[in-house]
C-alpha positions as CSV (number, residue, x, y, z in Angstrom):
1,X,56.6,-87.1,15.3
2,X,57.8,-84.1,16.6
3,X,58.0,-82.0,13.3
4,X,53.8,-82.3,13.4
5,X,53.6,-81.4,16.4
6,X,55.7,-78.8,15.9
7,X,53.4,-77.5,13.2
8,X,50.4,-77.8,15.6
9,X,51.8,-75.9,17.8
10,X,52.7,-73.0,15.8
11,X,48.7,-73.1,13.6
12,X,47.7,-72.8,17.8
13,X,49.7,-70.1,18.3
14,X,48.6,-68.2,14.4
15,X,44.8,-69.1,15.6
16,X,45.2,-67.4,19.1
17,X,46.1,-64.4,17.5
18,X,42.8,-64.2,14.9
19,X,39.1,-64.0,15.7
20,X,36.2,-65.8,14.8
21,X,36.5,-63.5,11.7
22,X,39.6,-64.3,10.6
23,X,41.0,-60.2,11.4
24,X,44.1,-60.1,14.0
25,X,42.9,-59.4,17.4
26,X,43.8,-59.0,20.4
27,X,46.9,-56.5,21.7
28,X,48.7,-56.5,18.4
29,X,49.3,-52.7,18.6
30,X,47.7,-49.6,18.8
31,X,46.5,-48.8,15.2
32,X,44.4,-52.1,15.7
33,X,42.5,-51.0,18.5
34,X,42.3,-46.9,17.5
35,X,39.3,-45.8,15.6
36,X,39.2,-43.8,12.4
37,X,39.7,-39.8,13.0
38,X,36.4,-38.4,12.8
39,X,36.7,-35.3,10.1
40,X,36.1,-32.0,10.9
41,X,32.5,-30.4,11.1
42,X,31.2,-29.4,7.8
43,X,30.8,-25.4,8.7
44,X,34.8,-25.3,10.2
45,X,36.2,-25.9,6.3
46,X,34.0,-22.8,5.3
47,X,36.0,-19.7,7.2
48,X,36.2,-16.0,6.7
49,X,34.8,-15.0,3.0
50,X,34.5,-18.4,1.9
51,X,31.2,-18.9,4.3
52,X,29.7,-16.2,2.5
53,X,27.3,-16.6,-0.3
54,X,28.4,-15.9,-3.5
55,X,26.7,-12.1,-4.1
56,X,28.4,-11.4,-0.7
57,X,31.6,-12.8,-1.6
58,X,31.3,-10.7,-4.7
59,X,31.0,-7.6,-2.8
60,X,33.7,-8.3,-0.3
61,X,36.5,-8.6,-3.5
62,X,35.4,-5.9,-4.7
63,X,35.7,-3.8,-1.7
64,X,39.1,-5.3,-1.2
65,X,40.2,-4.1,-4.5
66,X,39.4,-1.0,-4.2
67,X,41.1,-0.1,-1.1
68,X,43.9,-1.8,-2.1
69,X,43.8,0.7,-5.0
70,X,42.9,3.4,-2.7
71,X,46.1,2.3,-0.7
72,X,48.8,2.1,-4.1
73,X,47.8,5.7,-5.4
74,X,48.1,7.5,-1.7
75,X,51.7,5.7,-1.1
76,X,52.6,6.8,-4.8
77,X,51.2,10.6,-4.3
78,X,53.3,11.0,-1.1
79,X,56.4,9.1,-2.8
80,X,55.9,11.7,-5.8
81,X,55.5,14.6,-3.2
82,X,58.9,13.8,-1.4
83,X,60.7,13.0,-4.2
84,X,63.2,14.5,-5.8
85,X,61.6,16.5,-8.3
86,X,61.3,14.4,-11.6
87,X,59.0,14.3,-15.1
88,X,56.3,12.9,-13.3
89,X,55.8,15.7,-10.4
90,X,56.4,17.9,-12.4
91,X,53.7,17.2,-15.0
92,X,51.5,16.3,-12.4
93,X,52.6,18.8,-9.7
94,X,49.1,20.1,-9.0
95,X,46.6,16.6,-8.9
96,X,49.9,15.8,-5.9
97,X,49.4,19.0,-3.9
98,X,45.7,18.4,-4.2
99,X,45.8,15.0,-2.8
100,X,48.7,16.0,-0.2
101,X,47.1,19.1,1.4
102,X,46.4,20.0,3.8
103,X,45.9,16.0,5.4
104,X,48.5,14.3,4.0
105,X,51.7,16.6,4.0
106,X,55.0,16.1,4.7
107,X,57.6,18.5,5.7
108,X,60.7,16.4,4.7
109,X,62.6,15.2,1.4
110,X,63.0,12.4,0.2
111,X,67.1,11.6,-0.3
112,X,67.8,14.7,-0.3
113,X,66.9,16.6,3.1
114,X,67.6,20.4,3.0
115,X,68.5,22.2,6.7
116,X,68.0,25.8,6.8
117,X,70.8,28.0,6.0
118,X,69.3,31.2,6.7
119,X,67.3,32.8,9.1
120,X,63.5,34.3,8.2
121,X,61.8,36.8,10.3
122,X,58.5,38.3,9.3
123,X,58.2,41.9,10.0
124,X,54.6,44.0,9.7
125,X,53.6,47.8,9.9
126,X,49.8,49.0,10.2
127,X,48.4,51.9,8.6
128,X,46.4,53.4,11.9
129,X,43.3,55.5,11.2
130,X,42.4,57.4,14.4
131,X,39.4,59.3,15.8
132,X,39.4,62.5,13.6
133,X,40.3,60.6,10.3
134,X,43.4,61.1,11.0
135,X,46.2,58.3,9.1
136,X,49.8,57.4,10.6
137,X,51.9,54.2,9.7
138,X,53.7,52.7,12.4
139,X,57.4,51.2,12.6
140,X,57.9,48.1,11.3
141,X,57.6,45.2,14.2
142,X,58.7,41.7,14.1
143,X,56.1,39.2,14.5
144,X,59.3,36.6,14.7
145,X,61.0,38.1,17.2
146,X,57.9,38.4,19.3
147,X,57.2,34.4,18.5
148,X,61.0,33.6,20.3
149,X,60.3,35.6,23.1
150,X,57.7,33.7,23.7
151,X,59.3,30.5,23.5
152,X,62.7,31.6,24.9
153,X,62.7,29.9,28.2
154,X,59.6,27.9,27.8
155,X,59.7,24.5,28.9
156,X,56.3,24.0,26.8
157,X,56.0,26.6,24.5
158,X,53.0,26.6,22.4
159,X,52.8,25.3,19.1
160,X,51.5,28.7,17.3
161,X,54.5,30.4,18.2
162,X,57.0,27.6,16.8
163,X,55.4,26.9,13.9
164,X,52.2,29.4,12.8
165,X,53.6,32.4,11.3
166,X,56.3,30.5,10.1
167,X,54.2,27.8,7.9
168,X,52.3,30.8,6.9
169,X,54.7,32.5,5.2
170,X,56.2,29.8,3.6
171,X,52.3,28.9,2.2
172,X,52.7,32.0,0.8
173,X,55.9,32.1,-0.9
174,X,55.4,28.5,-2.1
175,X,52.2,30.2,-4.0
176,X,53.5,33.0,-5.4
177,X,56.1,33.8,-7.8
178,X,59.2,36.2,-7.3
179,X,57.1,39.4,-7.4
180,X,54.5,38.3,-5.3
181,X,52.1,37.3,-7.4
182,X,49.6,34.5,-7.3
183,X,50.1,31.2,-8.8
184,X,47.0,29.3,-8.2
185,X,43.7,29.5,-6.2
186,X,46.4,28.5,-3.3
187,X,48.0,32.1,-3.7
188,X,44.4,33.6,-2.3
189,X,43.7,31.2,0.2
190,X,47.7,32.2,1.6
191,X,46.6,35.4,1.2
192,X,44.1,35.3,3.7
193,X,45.3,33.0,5.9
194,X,48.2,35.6,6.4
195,X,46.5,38.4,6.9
196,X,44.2,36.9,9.7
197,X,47.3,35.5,11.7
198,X,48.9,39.3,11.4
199,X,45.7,40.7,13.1
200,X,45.4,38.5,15.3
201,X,49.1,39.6,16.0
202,X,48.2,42.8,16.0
203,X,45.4,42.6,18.5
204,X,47.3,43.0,21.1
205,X,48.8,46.0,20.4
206,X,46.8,49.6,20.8
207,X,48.1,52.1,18.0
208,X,45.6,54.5,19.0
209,X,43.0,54.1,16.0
210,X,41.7,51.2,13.9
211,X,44.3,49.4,11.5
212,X,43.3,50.2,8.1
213,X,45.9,48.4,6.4
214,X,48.7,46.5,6.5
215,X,52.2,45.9,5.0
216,X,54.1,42.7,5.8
217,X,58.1,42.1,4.8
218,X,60.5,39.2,5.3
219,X,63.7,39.3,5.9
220,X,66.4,36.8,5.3
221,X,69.9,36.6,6.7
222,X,72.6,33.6,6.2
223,X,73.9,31.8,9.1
224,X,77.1,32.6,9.7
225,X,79.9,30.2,8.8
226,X,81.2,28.4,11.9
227,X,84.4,29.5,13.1
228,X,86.7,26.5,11.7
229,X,85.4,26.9,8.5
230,X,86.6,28.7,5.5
231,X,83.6,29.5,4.1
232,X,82.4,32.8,3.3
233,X,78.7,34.1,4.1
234,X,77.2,37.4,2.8
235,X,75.2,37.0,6.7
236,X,73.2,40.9,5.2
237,X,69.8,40.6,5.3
238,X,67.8,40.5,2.0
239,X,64.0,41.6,2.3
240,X,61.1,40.3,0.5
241,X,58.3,43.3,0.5
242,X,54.9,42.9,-0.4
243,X,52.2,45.0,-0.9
244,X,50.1,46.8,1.4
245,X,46.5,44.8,2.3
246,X,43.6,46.5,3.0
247,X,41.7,45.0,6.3
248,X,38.3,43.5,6.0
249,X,36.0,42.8,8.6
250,X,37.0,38.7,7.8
251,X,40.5,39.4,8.9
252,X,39.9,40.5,12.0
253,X,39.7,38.1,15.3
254,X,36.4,37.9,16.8
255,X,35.7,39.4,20.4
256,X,39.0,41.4,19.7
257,X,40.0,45.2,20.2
258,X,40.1,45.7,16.1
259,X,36.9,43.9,16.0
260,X,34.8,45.7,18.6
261,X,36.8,49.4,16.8
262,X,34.9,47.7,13.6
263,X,31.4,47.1,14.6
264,X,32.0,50.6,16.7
265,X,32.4,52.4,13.2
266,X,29.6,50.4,11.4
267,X,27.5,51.4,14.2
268,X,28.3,54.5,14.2
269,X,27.3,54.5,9.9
């Protein structure tokens, strides 16, 4: 009867692979054998914000919103400050320069970048009072000219004589119209700003008395046209000349000659 014992044979070999239970045992592959992944803590799903508490969490997006805000309105004030002038700058021109300045501001354009074509020097002559009461004006000096003698040759020239005079005067003439008159509170505050730079200028110089006043000019000449070009350049100089400004003991550096000739006269009161 070899077809039963055939079947015998095979429900042996079907039992040796099932326990007393009835499950497969044995080495019948890995997943068998394996035990279930355990899951992971209960604290490592809650990360970052979502572990706070609710008030907390409240707080947090609400702090995140408003620097995010913060963020959009700074990066739209300095687009609208180096853009090309447009409705909105121009209706809005003044909240801009309030946010730019003095942190926040750029010295380039947007698109459209504009290289000087001229050159500006920045001349000044003092009204000297001397001993006896006596008044004389002095020649006219350039503050300019002294700045690129000082960084002629200079492997590290200073950054006051690069840039000082020169962003001072243009603070000025961006605050003022064509006859020198003041746009804004920003026109008074150049004002001042000027003035103390030129006596500090002026420090070093002895005229023989104590500088009453001041006058201060610019002058501005085109660069000439290079020599393979055609173009034509009017290179005469056209000056800008303000008023004179009558010195005040706040213009005038501290510990310096026009200082100590101030307190002298006060003193002397």
């Amino acid at each position: 009867m070899p077809a039963a014992a055939d079947r015998g044979a095979g429900d042996g070999r079907e039992g040796a692979g099932r326990d007393g239970d009835g499950r497969e045992g044995g080495d019948g592959g890995p997943d068998a054998a394996s035990p279930a992944p355990a899951g992971p803590p209960p604290d490592a799903a809650r990360a970052g914000i979502a572990a706070l508490s609710t008030p907390y969490r409240v707080v947090a997006a609400l702090v995140a919103g408003v620097v995010g805000l913060i963020a959009c309105v700074h990066l739209g004030m300095v687009f609208l400050h180096v853009a090309p002038s447009n409705t909105l700058s121009k209706q809005h021109g003044e909240t801009i320069d309030d946010w730019i300045y003095p942190e926040f501001e750029q010295n380039w354009k947007l698109f459209a970048p504009n290289p000087l074509q001229q050159n500006i020097t920045v001349h000044v002559r003092a009204e000297v009072v001397d001993a006896s009461g006596a008044r004389s004006t002095t020649r006219w000096m350039s503050l300019s000219a002294e700045d690129g003698k000082a960084i002629r040759g200079n492997p590290l020239p200073s950054h006051a004589y690069q840039n000082e005079l020169r962003r001072a005067w243009d603070f000025f003439v961006n605050s003022h119209d064509d006859k020198n008159r003041s746009t804004g509170a920003r026109g008074e505050l150049s004002e001042a700003y000027l003035r103390r730079i030129v006596m500090l200028r002026l420090d070093g110089h002895d005229y023989g008395g104590t500088v009453d006043r001041i006058q201060l000019r610019s002058s501005a000449r085109l660069v000439d046209a290079p020599p393979w070009s055609t173009e034509k350049a009017d290179t005469r100089p056209v000056y800008r000349e303000l008023a004179w400004w009558t010195v005040s003991s706040d213009d005038l550096p501290e510990g310096g000659v026009a200082a100590a000739a101030a307190s002298g006269e006060e003193a002397d009161q």
